[in-house]
Structures are given as C-alpha cells and as structure tokens.
C-alpha positions as CSV (number, residue, x, y, z in Angstrom):
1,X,4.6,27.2,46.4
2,X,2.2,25.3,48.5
3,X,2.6,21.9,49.8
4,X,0.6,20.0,47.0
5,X,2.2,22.1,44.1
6,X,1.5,20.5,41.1
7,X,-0.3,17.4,42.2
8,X,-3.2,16.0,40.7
9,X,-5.6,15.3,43.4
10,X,-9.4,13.1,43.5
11,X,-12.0,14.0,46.5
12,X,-15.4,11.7,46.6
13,X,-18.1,13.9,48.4
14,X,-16.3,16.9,47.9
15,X,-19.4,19.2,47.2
16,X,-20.2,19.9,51.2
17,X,-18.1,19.2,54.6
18,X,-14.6,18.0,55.5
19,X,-14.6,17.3,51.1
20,X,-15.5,20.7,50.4
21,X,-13.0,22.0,52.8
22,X,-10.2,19.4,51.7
23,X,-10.9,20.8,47.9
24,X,-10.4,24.0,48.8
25,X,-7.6,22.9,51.3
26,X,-6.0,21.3,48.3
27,X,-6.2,23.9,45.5
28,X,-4.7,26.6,48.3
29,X,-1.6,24.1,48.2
30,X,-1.6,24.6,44.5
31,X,-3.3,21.1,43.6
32,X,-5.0,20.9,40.8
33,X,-8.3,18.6,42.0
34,X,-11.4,16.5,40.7
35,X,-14.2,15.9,43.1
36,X,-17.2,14.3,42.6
37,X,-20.4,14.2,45.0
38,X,-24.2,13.0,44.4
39,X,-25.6,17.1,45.1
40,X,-25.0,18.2,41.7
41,X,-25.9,21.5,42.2
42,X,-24.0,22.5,45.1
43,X,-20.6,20.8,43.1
44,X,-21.4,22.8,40.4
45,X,-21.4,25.8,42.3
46,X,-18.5,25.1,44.5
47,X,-16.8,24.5,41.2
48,X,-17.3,27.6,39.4
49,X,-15.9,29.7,42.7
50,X,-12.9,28.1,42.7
51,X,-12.6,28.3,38.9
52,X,-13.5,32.0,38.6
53,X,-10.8,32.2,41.6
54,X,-7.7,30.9,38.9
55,X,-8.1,26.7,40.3
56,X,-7.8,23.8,38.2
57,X,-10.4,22.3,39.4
58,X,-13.3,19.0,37.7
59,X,-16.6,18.6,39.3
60,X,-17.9,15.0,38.7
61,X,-21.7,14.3,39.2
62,X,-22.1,10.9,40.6
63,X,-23.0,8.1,43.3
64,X,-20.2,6.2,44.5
65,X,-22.7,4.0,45.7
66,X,-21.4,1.9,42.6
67,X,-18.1,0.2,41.3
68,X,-18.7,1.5,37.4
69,X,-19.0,5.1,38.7
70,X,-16.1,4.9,41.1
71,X,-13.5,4.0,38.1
72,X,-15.6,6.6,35.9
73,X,-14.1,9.3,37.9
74,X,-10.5,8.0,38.9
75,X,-10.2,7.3,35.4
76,X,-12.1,10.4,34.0
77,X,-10.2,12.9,36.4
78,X,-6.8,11.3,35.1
79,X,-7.4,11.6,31.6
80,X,-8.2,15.5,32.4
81,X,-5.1,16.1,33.8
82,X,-3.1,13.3,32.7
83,X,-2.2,11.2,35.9
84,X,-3.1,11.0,39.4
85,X,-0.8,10.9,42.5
86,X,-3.9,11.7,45.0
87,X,-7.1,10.3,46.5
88,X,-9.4,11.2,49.3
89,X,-12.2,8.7,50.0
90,X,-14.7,10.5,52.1
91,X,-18.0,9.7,50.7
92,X,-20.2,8.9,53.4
93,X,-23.8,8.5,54.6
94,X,-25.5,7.7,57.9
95,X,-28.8,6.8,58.7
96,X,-30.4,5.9,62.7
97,X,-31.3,2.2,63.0
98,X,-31.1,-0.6,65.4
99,X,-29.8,-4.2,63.4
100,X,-33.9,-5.6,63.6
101,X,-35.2,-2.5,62.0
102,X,-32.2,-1.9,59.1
103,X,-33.5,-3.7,55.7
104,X,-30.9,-5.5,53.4
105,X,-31.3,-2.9,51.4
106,X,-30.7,-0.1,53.8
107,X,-27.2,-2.3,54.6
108,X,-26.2,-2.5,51.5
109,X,-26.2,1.0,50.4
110,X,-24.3,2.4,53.5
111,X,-21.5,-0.6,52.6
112,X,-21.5,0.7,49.3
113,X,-21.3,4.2,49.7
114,X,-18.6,4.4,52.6
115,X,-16.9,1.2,52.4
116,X,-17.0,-0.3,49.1
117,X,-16.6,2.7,47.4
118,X,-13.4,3.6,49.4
119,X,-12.2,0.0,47.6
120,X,-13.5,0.7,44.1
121,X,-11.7,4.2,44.1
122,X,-8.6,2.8,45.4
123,X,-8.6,-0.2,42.9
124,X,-8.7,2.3,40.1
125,X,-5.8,4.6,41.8
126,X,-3.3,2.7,42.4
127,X,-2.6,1.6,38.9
128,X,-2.1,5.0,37.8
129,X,-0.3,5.7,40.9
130,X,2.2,3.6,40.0
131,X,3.0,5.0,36.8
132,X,4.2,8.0,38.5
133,X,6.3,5.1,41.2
134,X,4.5,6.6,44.3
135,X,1.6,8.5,45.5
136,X,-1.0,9.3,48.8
137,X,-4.5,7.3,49.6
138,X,-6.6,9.1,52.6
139,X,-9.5,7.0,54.0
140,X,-12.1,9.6,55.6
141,X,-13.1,6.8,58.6
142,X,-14.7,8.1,61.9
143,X,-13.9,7.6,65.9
144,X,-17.0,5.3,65.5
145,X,-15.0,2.8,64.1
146,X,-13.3,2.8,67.6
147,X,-16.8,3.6,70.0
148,X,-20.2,3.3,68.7
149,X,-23.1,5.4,69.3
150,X,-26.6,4.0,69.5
151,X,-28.6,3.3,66.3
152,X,-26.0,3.8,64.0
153,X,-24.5,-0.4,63.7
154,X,-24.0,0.1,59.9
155,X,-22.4,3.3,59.5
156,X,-20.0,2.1,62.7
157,X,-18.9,-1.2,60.8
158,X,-17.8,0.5,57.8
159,X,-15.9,3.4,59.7
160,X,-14.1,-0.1,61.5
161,X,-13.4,-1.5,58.5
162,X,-12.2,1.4,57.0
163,X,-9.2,1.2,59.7
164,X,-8.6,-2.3,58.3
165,X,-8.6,-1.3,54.9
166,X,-6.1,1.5,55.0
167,X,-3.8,-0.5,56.9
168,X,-4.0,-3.4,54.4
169,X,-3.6,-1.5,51.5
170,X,-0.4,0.4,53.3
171,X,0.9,-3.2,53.4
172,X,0.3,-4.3,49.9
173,X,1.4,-1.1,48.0
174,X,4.1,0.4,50.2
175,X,6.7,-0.8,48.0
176,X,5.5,1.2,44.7
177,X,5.6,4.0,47.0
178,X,2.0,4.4,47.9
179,X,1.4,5.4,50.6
180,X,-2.4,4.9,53.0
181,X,-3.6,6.5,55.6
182,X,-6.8,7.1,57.3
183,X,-7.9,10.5,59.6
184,X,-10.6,9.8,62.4
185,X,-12.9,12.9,63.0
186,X,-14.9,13.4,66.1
187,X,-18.4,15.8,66.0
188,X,-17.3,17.9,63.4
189,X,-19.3,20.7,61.9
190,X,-20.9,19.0,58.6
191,X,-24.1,18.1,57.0
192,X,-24.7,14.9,58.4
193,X,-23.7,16.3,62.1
194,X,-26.5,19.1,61.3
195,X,-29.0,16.3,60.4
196,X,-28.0,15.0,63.9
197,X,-28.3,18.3,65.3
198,X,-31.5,19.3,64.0
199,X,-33.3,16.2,64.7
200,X,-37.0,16.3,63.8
201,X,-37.2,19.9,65.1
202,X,-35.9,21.8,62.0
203,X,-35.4,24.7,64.4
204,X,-31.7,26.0,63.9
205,X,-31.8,26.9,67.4
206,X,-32.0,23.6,68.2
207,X,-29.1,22.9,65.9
208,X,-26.6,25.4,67.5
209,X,-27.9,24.0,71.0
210,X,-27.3,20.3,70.0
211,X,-23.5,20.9,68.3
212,X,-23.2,23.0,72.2
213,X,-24.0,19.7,73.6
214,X,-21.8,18.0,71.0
215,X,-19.0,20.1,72.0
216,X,-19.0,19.4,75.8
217,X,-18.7,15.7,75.5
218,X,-15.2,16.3,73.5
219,X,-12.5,17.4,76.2
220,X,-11.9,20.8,73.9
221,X,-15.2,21.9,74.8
222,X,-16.4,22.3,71.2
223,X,-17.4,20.6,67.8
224,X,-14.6,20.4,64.8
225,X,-14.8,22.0,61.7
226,X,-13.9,21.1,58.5
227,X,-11.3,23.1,57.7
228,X,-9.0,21.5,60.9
229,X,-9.7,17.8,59.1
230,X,-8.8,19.0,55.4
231,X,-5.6,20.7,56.9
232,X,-4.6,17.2,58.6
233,X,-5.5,15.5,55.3
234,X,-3.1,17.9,53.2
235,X,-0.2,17.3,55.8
236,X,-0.7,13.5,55.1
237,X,-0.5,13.4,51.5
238,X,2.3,15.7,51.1
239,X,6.0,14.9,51.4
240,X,6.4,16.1,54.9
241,X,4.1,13.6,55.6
242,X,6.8,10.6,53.8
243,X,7.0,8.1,56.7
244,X,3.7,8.2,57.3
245,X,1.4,4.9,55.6
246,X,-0.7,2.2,57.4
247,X,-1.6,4.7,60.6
248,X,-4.7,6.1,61.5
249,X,-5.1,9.9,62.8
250,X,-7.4,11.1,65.1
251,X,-8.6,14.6,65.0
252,X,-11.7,14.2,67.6
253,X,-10.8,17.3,70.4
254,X,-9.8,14.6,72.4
255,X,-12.9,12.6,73.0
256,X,-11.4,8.9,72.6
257,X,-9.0,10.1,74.7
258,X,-10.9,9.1,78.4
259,X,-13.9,7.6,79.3
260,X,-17.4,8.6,80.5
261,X,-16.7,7.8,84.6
262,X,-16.0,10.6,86.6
C-alpha cells in the first residue's frame, strides 16, 4: 500500500515537469489521478503509459488560463471517479520582460495561468472536499516569490501571491479538514528552465552548460529535478503530512538559504 492509496487526486500542467513527475509520483502511491495540461499530445501520451502500466489515470486537454475550464476539470475528474480529496495547482508560464515592455495583455495571461487558476481550481475543490470532511491543496509557487530575478516582474508576483493564497485558504478551510500548503522549488530541471537554459542558442550544449551554471549558484552544487519536488508534494498531501496546512516548503538546494557576498 502506498501513501496515497485510494485517493482521488487533480494535477494542472501535469503533461511535462514537476506535474508529470507528481502524476507518476502519485499513481506509484496508488492514487488514482486526473491531470490536465494545454500540450495535448504529450498528455495523451503520458496518459496511455501509465494506463497500459495498470494506473487509473484521466488526461484533460485544456488551458487553465480560464475560470470555465478550471471547474470543467475539478468537476469532470470528480464525476470520473466519484469525489476528490486532492489538488495540485502547478500550472505555470513565464515569459522575460521588464514592467515598460509587458502589454496588459501579456499581464493578464500570466495572472491567469499561475495565479488565478490556482483560485478557480481551488474554488471548485473544496466543495467536494468537504463532502468527504477533509482533504489536501498543494500550491506549486517558486523561490521567486521570495527573490526575484531580472525581467521576470510578472511571473515573480504571482509566485508571491501564491504564498498568500495558500496561507489564506489554510485559514479559511482548516476546520473542514482541508488542509493547504505550498512547495517552493529552486532551478529545477523542467521545460521552462530549458527555455532558460537554451536561450536563443538552441544548442543543447548550451543547455547542459547553462543548468551547470544554474547548479553552482544553489549551495548543493546542482539543479533539482522533478522527481525530488513530486516526492515532497506526495509527503504533504498524505496523512503523515496531518499537521501540516498554511506553510510553505522550500525545496531550492539551499539557495534562499545565504546571500550573494562572500
């Protein structure tokens, strides 16, 4: 028996990076799980391995960049397995812009991709997770909601307010047993580190060069990989995890741990 056995569990972005791995972190703990993520192909594909492998798993192709979507696939992944006692928010997207070059626009969709569907998910989870008097929220957030790198003002504010959010929902829903937490990764190796990485190069020697360089500023001496943050997110929402709601967990190698003066 895993950790997770017989939980129903929802991952957003689940088709590539720390989702991917927390799917497959989840179904080894004997979860059954829905995911959703915008790459339809690659969910599909990640889908039908775990399937053909014996999971119980529901691959939702969507954009949580929008409210009606977000309480499609709570509410969808519920009905399939008939309740829900588990969510992941981890949707994210970043893009390299100072505040007078970001449009409205450009705004907007980050806030709705990593912060207000982390509100439109949870407003359609908690209901159900009530029915079952308790259940587990993780908030995928970021060290840059505690120190920002250059160019990247929006993405920063929603992985700050994202620390906010988890600890008010801990506060308002601790007493129907739900509990909220939020895990704080450093450089970790993922798609949008690799579009970091790879710059405008496109040269994967570049890439493996860059996550070196990555690595050294984090007091480990290396990048993350997905598999440590999914294993950090299973702990949290399962019942060795009980007394845990309203906290945020690093998992960074240590790199919020100093700072830069030698």
């Amino acid at each position: 028996m895993g950790r997770l056995d017989g939980k129903i569990a929802t991952v957003t972005g689940g088709a590539s990076g720390i989702g991917e791995a927390t799917v497959r972190r989840f179904v080894a703990e004997g979860a059954s799980v829905a995911f959703c993520d915008r790459d339809g192909e690659r969910g599909q594909r990640v889908a039908a391995e775990l399937e053909a492998a014996g999971a119980k798993v529901a691959f939702t192709h969507a954009d949580v960049g929008t409210e009606a979507a977000c309480l499609a696939f709570i509410n969808g992944a519920a009905q399939k397995f008939g309740r829900l006692d588990i969510l992941v928010n981890n949707a994210g997207i970043r893009k390299y812009e100072k505040i007078d070059e970001a449009s409205a626009a450009s705004w907007n969709e980050i806030l709705s991709v990593n912060l207000l569907s982390y509100v439109a998910c949870a407003k359609a989870a908690v209901p159900l997770m009530r029915r079952n008097a308790g259940g587990a929220i993780v908030n995928v957030a970021s060290v840059q909601g505690f120190a920002c790198q250059q160019n990247v003002a929006a993405y920063a504010t929603t992985k700050g307010a994202i620390h906010t959010l988890t600890r008010s929902l801990a506060l308002d829903y601790a007493a129907a047993g739900i509990r909220v937490n939020s895990v704080s990764p450093g450089s970790i190796r993922t798609p949008i580190l690799e579009k970091a990485a790879r710059g405008d190069s496109g040269s994967d020697a570049d890439v493996e060069e860059a996550y070196k360089r990555f690595g050294a500023a984090h007091p480990l001496g290396r990048i993350g990989e997905p598999e440590e943050v999914a294993e950090l997110i299973a702990f949290l929402c399962s019942s060795k995890a009980g007394f845990c709601t309203g906290a945020d967990y690093r998992i960074d190698g240590g790199l919020t741990a100093g700072i830069g003066v030698k």
